[in-house]
VEXVEXFI-594429 format. One record per residue: x, y, z of N, C-alpha, C, O in turn; residue in three letters. Coordinates in Angstrom, 1 decimal. Example, Ala and Ser with C-alpha at 12.3 -4.5 7.8 and 13.67 -1.06 7.14 Angstrom:
BEGIN
r npx->13.2 npy->-5.7 npz->7.8 capx->12.3 capy->-4.5 capz->7.8 cpx->13.2 cpy->-3.3 cpz->7.8 opx->14.2 opy->-3.3 opz->8.5 resn->ala
r npx->12.8 npy->-2.2 npz->7.1 capx->13.7 capy->-1.1 capz->7.1 cpx->12.9 cpy->0.0 cpz->7.9 opx->13.4 opy->1.1 opz->8.0 resn->ser
This chain:
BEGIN
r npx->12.9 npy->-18.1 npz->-3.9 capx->12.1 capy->-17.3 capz->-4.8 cpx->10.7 cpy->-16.9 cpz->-4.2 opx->10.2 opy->-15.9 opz->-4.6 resn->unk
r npx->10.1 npy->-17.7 npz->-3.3 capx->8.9 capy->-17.6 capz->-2.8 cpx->8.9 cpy->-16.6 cpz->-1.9 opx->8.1 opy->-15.7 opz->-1.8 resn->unk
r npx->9.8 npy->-16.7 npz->-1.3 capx->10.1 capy->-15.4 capz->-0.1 cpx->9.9 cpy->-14.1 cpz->-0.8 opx->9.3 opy->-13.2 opz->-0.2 resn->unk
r npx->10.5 npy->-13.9 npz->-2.0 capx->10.3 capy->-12.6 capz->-2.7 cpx->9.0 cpy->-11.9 cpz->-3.3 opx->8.7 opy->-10.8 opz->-3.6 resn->unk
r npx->8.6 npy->-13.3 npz->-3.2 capx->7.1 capy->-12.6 capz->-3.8 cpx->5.9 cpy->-12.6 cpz->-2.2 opx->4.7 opy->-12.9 opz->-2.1 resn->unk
r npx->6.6 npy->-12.1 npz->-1.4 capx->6.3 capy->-11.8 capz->-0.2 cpx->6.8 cpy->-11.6 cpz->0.9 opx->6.6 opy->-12.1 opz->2.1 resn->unk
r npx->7.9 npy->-10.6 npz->0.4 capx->8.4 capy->-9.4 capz->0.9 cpx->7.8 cpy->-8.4 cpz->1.8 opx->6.6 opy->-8.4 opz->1.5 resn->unk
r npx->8.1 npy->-7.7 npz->2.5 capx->7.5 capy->-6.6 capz->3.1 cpx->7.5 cpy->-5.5 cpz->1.8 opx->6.4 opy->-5.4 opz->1.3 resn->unk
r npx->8.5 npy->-4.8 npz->1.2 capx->9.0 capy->-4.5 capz->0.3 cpx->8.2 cpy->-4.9 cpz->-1.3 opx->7.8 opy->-4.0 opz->-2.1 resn->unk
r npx->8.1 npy->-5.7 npz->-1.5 capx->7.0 capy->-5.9 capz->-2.4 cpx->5.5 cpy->-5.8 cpz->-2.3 opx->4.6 opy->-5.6 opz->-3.2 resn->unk
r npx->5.2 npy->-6.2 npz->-0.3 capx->3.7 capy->-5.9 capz->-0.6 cpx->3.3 cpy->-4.4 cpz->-0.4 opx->2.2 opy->-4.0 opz->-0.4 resn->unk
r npx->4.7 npy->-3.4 npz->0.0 capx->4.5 capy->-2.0 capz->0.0 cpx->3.9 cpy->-1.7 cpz->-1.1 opx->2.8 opy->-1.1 opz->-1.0 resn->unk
r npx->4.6 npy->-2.0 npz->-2.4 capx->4.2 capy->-1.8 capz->-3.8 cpx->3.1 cpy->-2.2 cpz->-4.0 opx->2.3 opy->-1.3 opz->-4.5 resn->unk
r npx->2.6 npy->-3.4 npz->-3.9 capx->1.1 capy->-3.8 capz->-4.3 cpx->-0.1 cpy->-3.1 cpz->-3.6 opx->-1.3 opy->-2.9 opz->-4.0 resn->unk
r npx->0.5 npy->-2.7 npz->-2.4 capx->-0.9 capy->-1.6 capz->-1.7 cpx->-0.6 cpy->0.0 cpz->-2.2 opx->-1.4 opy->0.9 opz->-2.0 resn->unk
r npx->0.4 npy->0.1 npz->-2.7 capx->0.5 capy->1.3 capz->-3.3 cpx->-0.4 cpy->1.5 cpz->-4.5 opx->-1.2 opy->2.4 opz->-4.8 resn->unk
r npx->0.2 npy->0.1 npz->-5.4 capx->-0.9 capy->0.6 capz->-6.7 cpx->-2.2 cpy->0.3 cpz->-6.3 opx->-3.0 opy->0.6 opz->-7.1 resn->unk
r npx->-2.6 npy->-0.2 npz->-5.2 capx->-4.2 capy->-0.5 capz->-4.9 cpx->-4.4 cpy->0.6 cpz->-4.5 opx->-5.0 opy->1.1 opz->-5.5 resn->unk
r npx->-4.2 npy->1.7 npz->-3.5 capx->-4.3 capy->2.7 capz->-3.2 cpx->-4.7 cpy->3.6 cpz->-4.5 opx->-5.8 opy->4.3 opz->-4.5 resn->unk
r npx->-3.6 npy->3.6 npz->-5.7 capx->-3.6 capy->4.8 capz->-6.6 cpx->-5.0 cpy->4.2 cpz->-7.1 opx->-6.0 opy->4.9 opz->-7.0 resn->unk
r npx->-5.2 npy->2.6 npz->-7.8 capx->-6.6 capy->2.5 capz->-8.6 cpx->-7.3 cpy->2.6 cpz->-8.1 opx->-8.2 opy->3.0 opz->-8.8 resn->unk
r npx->-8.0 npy->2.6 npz->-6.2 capx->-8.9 capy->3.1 capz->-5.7 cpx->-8.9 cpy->4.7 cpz->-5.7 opx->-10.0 opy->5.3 opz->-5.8 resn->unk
r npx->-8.0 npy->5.2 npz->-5.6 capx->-8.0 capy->6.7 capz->-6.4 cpx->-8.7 cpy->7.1 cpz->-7.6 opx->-9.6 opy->7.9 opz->-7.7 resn->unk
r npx->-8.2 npy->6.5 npz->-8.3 capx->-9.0 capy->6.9 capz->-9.8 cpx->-10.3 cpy->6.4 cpz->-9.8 opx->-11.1 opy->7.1 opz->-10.4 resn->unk
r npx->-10.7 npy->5.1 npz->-9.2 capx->-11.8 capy->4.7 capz->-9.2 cpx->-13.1 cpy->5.5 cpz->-8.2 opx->-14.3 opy->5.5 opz->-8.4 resn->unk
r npx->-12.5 npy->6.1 npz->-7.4 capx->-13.2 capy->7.1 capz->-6.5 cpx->-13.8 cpy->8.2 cpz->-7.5 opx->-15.0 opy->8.4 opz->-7.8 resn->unk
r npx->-12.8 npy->8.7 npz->-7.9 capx->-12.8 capy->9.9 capz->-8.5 cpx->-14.1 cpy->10.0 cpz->-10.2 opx->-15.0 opy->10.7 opz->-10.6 resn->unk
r npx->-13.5 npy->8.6 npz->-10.6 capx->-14.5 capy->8.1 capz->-11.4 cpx->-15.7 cpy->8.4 cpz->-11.1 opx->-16.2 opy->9.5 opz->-11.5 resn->unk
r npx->-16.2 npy->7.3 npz->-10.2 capx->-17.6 capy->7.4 capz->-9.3 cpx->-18.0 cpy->8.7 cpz->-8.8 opx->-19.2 opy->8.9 opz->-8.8 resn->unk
r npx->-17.4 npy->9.6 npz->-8.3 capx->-17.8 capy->10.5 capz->-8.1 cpx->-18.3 cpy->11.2 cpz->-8.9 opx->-18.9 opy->12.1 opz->-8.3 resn->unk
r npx->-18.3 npy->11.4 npz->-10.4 capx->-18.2 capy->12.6 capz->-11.7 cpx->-19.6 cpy->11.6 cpz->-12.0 opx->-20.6 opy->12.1 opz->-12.2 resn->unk
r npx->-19.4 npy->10.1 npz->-12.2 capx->-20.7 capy->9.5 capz->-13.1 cpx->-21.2 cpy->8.4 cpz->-12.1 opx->-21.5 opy->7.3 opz->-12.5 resn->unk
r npx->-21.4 npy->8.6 npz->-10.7 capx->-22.7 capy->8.7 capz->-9.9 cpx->-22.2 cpy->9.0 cpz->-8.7 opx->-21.6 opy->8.3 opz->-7.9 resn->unk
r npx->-22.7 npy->10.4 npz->-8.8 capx->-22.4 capy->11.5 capz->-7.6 cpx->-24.1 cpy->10.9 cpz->-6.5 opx->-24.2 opy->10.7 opz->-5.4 resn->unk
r npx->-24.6 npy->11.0 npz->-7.1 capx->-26.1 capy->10.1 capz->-6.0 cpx->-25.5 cpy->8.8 cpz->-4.8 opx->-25.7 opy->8.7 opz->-3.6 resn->unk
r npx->-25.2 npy->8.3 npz->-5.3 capx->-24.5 capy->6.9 capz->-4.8 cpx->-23.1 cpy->7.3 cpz->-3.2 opx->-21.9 opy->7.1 opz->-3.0 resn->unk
r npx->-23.9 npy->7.7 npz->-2.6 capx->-23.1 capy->7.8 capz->-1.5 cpx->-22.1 cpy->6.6 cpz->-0.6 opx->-21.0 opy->6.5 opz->-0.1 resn->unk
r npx->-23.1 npy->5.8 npz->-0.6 capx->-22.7 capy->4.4 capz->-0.2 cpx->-21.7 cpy->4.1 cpz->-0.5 opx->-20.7 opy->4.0 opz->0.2 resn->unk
r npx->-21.9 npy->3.7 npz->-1.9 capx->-20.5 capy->3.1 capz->-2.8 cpx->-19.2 cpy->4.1 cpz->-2.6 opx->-18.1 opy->3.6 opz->-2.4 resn->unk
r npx->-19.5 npy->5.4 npz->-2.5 capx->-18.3 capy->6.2 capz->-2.4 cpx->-17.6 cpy->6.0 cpz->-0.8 opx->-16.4 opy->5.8 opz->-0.5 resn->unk
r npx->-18.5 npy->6.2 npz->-0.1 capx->-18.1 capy->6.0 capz->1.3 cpx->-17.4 cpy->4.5 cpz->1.2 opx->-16.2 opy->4.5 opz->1.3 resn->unk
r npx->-18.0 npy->3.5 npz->1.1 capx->-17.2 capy->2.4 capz->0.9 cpx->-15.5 cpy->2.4 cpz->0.4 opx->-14.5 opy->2.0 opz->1.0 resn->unk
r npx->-15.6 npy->2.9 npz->-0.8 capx->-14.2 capy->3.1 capz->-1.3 cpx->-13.4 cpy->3.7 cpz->-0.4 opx->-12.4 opy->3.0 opz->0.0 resn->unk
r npx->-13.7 npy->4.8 npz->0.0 capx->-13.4 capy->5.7 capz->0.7 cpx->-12.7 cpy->5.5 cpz->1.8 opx->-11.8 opy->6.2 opz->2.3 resn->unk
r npx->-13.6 npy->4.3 npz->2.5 capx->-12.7 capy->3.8 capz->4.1 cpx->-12.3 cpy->2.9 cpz->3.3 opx->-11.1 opy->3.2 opz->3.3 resn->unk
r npx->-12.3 npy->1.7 npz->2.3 capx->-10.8 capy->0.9 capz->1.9 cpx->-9.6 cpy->1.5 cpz->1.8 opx->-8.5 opy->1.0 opz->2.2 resn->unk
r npx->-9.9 npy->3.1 npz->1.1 capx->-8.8 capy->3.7 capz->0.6 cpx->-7.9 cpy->4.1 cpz->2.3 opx->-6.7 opy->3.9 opz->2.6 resn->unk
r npx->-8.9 npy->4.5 npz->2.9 capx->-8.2 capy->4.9 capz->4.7 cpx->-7.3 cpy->3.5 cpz->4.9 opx->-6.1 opy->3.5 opz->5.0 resn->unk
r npx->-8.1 npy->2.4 npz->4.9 capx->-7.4 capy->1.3 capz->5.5 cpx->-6.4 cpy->1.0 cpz->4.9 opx->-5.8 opy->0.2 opz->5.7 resn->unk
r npx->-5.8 npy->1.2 npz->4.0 capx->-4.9 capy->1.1 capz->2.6 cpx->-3.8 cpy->1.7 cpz->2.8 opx->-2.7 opy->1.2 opz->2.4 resn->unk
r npx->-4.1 npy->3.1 npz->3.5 capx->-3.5 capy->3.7 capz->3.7 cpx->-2.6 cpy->3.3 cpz->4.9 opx->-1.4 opy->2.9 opz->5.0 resn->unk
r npx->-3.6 npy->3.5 npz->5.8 capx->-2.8 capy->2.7 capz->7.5 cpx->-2.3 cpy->1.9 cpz->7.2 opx->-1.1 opy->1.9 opz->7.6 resn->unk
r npx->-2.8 npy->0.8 npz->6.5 capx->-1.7 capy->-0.5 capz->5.8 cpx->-0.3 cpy->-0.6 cpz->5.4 opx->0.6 opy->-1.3 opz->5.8 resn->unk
r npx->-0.3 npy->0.6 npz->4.3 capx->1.1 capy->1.4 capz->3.7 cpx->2.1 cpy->2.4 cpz->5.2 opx->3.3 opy->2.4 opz->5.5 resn->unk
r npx->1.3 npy->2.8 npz->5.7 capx->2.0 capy->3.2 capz->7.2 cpx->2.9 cpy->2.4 cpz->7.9 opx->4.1 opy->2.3 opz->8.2 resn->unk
r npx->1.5 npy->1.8 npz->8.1 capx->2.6 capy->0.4 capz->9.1 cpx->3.9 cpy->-0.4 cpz->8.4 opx->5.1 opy->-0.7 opz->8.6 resn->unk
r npx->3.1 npy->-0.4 npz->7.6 capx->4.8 capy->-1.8 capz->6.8 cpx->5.8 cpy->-0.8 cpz->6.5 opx->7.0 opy->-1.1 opz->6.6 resn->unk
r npx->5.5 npy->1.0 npz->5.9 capx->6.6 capy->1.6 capz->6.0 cpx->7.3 cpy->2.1 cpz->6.9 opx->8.3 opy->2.8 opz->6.7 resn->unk
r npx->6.6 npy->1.5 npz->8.3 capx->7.7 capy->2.2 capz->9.5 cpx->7.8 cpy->0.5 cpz->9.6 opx->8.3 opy->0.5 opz->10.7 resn->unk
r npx->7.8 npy->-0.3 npz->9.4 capx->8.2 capy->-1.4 capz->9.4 cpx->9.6 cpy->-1.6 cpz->8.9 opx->10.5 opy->-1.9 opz->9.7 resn->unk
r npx->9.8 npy->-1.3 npz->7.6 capx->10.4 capy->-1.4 capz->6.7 cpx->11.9 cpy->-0.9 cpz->7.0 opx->13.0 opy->-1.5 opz->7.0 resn->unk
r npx->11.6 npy->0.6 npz->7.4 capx->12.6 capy->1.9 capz->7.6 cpx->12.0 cpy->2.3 cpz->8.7 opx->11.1 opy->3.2 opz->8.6 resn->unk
r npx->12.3 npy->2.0 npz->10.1 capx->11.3 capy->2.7 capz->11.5 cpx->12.0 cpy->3.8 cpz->11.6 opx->13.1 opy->3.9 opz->11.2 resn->unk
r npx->11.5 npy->4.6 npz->12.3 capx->12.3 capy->5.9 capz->12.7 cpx->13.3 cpy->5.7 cpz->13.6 opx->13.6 opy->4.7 opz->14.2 resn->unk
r npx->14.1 npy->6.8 npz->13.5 capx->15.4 capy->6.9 capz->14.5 cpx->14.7 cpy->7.4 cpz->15.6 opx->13.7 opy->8.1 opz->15.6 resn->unk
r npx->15.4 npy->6.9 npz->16.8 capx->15.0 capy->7.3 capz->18.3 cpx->15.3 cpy->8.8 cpz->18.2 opx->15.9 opy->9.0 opz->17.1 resn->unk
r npx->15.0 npy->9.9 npz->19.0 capx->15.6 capy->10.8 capz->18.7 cpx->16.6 cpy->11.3 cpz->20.3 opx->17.4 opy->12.2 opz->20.2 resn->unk
């Protein structure tokens, strides 16, 4: 059971929805404190890293075909 809750396949999921709430949470910030550049830039490269994160484990997961 412990294995499943640390899956490749499951932590795809969990950086996905971290991904979407730093989405909304960017977007937030941006509309009710557009001054605040820092904070946005911050989010902004988690969101990058998050992303590369979700890359890797999904050519992990399903890698490409040779061609």
């Amino acid at each position: 059971m412990d294995l499943n809750l640390h899956s490749p396949p499951r932590r795809l999921i969990e950086l996905r929805m971290e991904h979407a709430d730093l989405d909304n949470l960017i977007d937030q910030a941006a509309l009710s404190l557009p001054d605040d550049e820092l904070s946005l830039r911050r989010l902004k490269k988690r969101r990058l890293l998050l992303r590369d994160q979700i890359a890797r484990l999904e050519a992990e997961i399903d890698p490409p075909e040779p061609a």
